[in-house]
N, C-alpha and C positions, 0 to 999 in steps of 0.2 A: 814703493811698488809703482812702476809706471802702470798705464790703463790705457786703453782703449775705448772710445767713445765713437758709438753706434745711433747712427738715426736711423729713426724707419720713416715709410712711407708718411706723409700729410695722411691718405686714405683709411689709414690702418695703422692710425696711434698705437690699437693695443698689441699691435705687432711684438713692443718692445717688453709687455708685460707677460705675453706668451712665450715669449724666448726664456725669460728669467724663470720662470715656474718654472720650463722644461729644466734647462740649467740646473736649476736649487732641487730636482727631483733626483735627478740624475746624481747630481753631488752626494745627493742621500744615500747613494746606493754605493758610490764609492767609498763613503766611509764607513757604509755599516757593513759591507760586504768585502769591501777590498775591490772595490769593483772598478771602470778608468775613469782617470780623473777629468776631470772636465773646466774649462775658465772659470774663475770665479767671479760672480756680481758683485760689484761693487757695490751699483748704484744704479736706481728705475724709474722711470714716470716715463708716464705717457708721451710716445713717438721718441724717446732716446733711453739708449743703455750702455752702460759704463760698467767693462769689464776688464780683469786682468789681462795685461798684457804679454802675450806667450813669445819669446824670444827664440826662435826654430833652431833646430838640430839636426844633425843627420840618424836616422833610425835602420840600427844592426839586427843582426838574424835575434839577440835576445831581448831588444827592442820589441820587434814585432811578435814573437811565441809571447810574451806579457802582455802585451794589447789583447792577443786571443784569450787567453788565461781571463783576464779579467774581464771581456768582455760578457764572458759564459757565466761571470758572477753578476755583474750587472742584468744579464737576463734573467738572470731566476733570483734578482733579492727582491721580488715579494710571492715568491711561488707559495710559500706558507701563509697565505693571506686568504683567507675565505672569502667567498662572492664577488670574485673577480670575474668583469667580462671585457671582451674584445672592445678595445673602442676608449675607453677610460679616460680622463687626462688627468694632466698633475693639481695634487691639490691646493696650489694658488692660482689654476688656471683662473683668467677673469671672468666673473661670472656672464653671462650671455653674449658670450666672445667665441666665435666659429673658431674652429682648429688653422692653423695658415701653413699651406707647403708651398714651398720657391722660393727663388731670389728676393734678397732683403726688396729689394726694389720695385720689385711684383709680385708678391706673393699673392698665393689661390685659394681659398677660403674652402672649406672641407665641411662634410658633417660632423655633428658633434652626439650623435647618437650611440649606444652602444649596443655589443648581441652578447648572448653565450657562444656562437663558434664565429670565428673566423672568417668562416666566409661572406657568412650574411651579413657583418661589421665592413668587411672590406668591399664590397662589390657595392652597397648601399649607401657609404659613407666616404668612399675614397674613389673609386671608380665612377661612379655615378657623375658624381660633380664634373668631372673631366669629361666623359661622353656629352655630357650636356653643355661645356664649351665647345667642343668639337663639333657640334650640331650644323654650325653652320660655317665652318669651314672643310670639313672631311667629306669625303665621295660617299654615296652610297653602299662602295662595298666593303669601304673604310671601316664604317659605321657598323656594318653586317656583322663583320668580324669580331668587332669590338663588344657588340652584344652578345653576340656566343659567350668569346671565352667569361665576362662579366656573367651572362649565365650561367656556364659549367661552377663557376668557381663559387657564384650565392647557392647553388645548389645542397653545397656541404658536401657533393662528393669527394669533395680533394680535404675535407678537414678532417684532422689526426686528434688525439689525444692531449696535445700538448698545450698546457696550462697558456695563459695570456702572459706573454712575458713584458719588464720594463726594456722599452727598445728607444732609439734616439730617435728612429725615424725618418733621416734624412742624411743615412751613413755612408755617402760616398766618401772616396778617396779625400778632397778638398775639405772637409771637415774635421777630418781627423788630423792635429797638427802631433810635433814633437819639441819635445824639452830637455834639456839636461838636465840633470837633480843628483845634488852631492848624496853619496850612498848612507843610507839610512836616515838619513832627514828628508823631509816633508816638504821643505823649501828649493828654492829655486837655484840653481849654477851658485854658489860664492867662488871665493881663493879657495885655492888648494884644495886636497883630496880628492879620492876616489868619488867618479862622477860615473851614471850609469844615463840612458836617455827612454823616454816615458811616453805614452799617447796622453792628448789633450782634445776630448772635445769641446766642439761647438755647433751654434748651430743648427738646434735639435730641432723635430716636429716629435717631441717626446708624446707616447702616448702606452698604452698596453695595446699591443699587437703578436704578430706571429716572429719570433725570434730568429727565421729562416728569411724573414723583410729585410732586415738588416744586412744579414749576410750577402742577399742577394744584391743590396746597395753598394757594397764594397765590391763586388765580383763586377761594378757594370763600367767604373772607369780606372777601375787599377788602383793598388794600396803598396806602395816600398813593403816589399817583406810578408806580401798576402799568403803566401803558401805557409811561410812559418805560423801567423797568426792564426789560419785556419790549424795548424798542426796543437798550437796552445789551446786554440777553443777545446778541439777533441779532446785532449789532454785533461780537461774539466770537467764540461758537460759535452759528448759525443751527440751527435747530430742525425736525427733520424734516419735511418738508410734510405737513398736514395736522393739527398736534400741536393745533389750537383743538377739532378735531372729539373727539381722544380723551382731553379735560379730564377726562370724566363718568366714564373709566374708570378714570381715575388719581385721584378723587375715591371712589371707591364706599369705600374701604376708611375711610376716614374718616368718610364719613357714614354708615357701617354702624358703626361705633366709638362714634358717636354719640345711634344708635338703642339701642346694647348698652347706653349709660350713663346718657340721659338720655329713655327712653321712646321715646311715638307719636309729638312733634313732628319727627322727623327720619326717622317712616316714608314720607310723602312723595317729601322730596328724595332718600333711599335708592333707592326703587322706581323712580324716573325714572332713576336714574344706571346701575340695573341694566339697563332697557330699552335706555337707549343704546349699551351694552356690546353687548347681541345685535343691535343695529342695523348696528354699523360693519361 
């Protein structure tokens, strides 16, 4: 098996040990759920990770309806788990190690606290830390905004019923790779036979969140084949009515992540996703 070898930041040695938990959790759920499969660790220590190497494919209409399929297993393989809350990490996350979302290279260090709903998990623990980068580069009304919709949303008016699901986290488009896999084996392209091609993540800020984060990950820079996948998710587990409308909310924390890293380009798309929030 070839591999790929990963360093992280000097900063943030346990960069590499948080990636692998998410990974090794995530794998858990593919295999006991059927859930997508995800790189495999090879090999960890601190500031480098060594993981399968995923040889890219082009991904078809039944490519992507089995990414959805499986991803709606991946969300709910520990929904029969008792005393689950928002917030959760995997359990080899390193002990007294912050959560990290962003680029291998810069990653943002997060709270590691957890709630019972939703909101108060995410507005405290993942919102928070990002306004408080933004402190002292955002405008005043930047800022205004940003606290609102981070209000409405700790409020728990916008939280539903739905269990903390197992989510990656960090599901855009660029993380979700593809593979080809001889049919009915488990392994990777050989000779001959029927070959079918498969999702592979990476990548994760694995954590127990809201299963609508995810979704809204993929919807914010485009996935080959997004419409079918969304059509395999319903297909599984069907998605709250209305879940198109509250994309923007489950997008903010992202594009506010992205404001904190990479400047004004991404004050726009932030400040619209904030409105939307105090809209719903």
């Amino acid at each position: 098996m070839t591999v790929f070898e990963k360093e992280t930041p000097a900063g943030h040695p346990e960069a590499a040990l948080i990636e692998a938990a998410g990974l090794r959790w995530l794998d858990e759920a593919a295999r006991s759920v059927d859930g997508v499969a995800v790189a495999q660790v090879q090999a960890v220590r601190p500031g480098r990770l060594t993981l399968e190497r995923i040889e890219p494919a082009v991904p078809d209409e039944a490519a992507a309806h089995d990414f959805g399929r499986r991803l709606a297993r991946t969300h709910r393989s520990l929904a029969h788990d008792a005393d689950l809350e928002f917030g959760m990490l995997p359990p080899e996350h390193p002990t007294g190690a912050a959560p990290l979302f962003g680029p291998a290279d810069h990653p943002l260090p997060m709270g590691a606290s957890t709630a019972p709903g939703w909101g108060a998990f995410h507005a405290s623990q993942r919102l928070d830390p990002l306004i408080e980068l933004l402190h002292g580069s955002g405008d005043p009304d930047e800022l205004r905004l940003l606290r609102a919709a981070r209000g409405r949303i700790a409020s728990g008016e916008l939280d539903d019923d739905e269990p903390p699901a197992l989510i990656h986290g960090d599901l855009w488009a660029g993380n979700v790779l593809w593979r080809a896999q001889d049919e009915g084996e488990g392994e990777s392209l050989g000779e001959g036979g029927p070959t079918h091609v498969e999702a592979v993540l990476i990548d994760p800020a694995a954590h127990l969140g809201h299963r609508e984060t995810d979704i809204g990950f993929l919807h914010l820079f485009g996935l080959p084949g997004l419409d079918d996948a969304m059509v395999g998710y319903e297909s599984e587990v069907p998605l709250r009515q209305g879940w198109r409308d509250r994309i923007p909310m489950h997008q903010l924390f992202c594009l506010a992540a992205h404001r904190a890293l990479f400047g004004t380009a991404y004050r726009g798309a932030t400040l619209h996703a904030a409105e939307r929030v105090l809209s719903l």
